[in-house]
N, C-alpha and C positions, 0 to 999 in steps of 0.2 A: 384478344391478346394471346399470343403463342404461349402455349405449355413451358416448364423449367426444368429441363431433364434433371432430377434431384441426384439419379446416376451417376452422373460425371461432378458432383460434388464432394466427395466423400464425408469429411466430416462439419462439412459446413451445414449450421441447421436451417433450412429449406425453409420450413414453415416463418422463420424472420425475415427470411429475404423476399417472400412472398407476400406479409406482411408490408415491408418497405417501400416493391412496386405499387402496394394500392395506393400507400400516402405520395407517390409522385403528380405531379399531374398529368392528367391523362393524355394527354398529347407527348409527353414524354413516356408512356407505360412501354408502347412497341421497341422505342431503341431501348429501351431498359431491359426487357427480356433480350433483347440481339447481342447485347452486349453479352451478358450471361451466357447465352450458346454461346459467342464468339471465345470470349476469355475463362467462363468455368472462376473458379475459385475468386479469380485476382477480381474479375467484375462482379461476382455478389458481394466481397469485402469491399470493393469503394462504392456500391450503392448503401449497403449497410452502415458501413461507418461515417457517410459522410450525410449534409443536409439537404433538404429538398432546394433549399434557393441556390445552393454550392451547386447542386447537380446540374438545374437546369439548364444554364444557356448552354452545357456542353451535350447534355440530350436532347435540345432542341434544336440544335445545329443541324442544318439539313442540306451541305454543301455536297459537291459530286462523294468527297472523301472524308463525310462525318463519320462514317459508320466506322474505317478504318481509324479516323483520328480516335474514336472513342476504348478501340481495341488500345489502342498504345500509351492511351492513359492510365486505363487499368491494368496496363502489365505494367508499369511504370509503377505505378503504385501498390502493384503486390511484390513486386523484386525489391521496394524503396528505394529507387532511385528517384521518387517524389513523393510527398507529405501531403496532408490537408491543406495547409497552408497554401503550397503549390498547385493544388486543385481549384482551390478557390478565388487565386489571381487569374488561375490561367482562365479560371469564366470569364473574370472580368475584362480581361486581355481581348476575348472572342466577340466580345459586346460592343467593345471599345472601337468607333467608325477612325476613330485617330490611329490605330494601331494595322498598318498595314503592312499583314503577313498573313496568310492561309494560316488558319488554326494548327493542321498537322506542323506546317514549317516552326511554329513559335515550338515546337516540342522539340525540337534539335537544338532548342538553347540548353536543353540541360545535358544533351549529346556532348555539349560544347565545353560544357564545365560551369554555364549560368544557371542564376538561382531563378525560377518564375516567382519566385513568395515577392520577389522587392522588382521585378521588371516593371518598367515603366512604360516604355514604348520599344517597337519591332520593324523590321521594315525588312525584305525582301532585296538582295545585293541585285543590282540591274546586270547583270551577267557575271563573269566571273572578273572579283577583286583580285588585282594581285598583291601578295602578301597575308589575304586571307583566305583561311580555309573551309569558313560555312557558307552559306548562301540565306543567314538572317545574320541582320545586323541589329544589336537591341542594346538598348540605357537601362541601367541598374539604378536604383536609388545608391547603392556605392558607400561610400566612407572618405574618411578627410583625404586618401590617398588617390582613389579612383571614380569613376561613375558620376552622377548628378549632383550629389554632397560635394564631393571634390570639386565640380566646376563650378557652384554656386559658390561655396566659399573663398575659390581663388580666379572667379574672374567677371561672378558677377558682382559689378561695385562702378562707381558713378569715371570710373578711369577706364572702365574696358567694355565688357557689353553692355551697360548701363547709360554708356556714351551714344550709345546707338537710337540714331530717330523712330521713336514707338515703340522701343522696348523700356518695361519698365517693372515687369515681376519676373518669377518664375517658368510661368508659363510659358512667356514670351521667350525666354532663354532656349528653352525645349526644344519648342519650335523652330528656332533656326538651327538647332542642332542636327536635328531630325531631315529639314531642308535642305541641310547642307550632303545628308547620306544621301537623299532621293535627287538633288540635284547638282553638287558639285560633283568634281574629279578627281580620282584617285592617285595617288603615286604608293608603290613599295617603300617600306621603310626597312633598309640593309637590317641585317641582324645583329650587327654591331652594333648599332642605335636601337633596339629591343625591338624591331622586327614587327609587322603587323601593318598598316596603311593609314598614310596622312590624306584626306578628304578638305577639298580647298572649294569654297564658293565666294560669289563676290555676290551682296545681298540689294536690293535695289539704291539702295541708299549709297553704293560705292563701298562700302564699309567690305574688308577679308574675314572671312572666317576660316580655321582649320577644325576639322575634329581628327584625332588619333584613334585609328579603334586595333586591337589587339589581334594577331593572328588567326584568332578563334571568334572575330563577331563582335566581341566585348568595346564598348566607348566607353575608352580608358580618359580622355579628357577632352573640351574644347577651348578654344580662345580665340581671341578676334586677330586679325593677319594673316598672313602665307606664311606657309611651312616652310620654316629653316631648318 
């Protein structure tokens, strides 16, 4: 395992953070010192403060652009523009075969104004959306007004998606949510109507689906039908 230039730490104490790598697992110890060179300060504070199973799937990540995703976590997390909490979805995020976005991409959700602590799924815009302005599209767990709360409570029920052949929890909801970003089409939504893009599929079953997502990525709601 590479040396920890203690140098370019100033008053960060060395002998904990060195301490920290040996409890990683070993197949994580190399990105863990990389990181250190790479970031200094911001990467000994998110090895230090955070836990070995937090840490993992994102020091095991061994994709072209782990090394740099791991740089931008920890400067992320020493500027706080992310918390533990958003450390520890975003592993689960990277593990998750359901969630398809390159690791680095899912970290443009908080570019974006999203939370990673309550993201639930992510997916990657098939070129450029018009009306929106990131290139991930990702579901919040949300609140009565927006995200997956909002559409569970106002559309899933035995009148609307529930109506639908083989759908019948949660999950199933998700999933054609999520299908409908990877495989429907898009239109702008004017700015006069709050601006961002209606996402339309037709499911096999014949059944419409719209989801709305926000300017910025955000799936602000879905429901069954074409966009009016």
């Amino acid at each position: 395992m590479a040396g920890i230039d203690g140098d370019e730490l100033d008053d960060v104490d060395v002998d904990v953070v060195r301490d920290s790598i040996r409890g990683i697992d070993r197949n994580g110890q190399d990105a863990a010192t990389d990181l250190i060179d790479d970031s200094g300060a911001d990467g000994v504070g998110l090895i230090d403060e955070t836990d070995e199973s937090t840490l993992r799937p994102i020091l095991d990540s061994d994709g072209a652009g782990a090394r740099g995703m791991r740089q931008r976590v920890a400067d992320k997390y020493g500027d706080g523009s992310i918390d533990s909490n958003d450390v520890e979805n975003f592993g689960e995020l990277i593990e998750d075969s359901s969630v398809e976005a390159e690791p680095d991409t899912l970290l443009d959700v908080t570019e974006s104004g999203g939370d990673l602590s309550s993201a639930r799924r992510a997916a990657e815009a098939d070129g450029d959306v018009a009306g929106v302005e990131s290139d991930t599209i990702w579901l919040e767990e949300g609140d009565s007004a927006s995200g997956f709360e909002h559409i569970l409570d106002r559309h899933a029920n035995s009148d609307e998606f529930y109506d639908f052949s083989g759908v019948d929890n949660p999950d199933d909801v998700e999933e054609i949510v999520m299908n409908t970003i990877r495989k429907g089409d898009s239109q702008r939504i004017p700015d006069s109507e709050g601006g961002g893009a209606a996402f339309e599929y037709t499911l096999s079953s014949g059944d419409d689906v719209t989801v709305v997502v926000g300017d910025n990525g955000y799936i602000v709601t879905a429901r069954p039908g074409e966009y009016t």
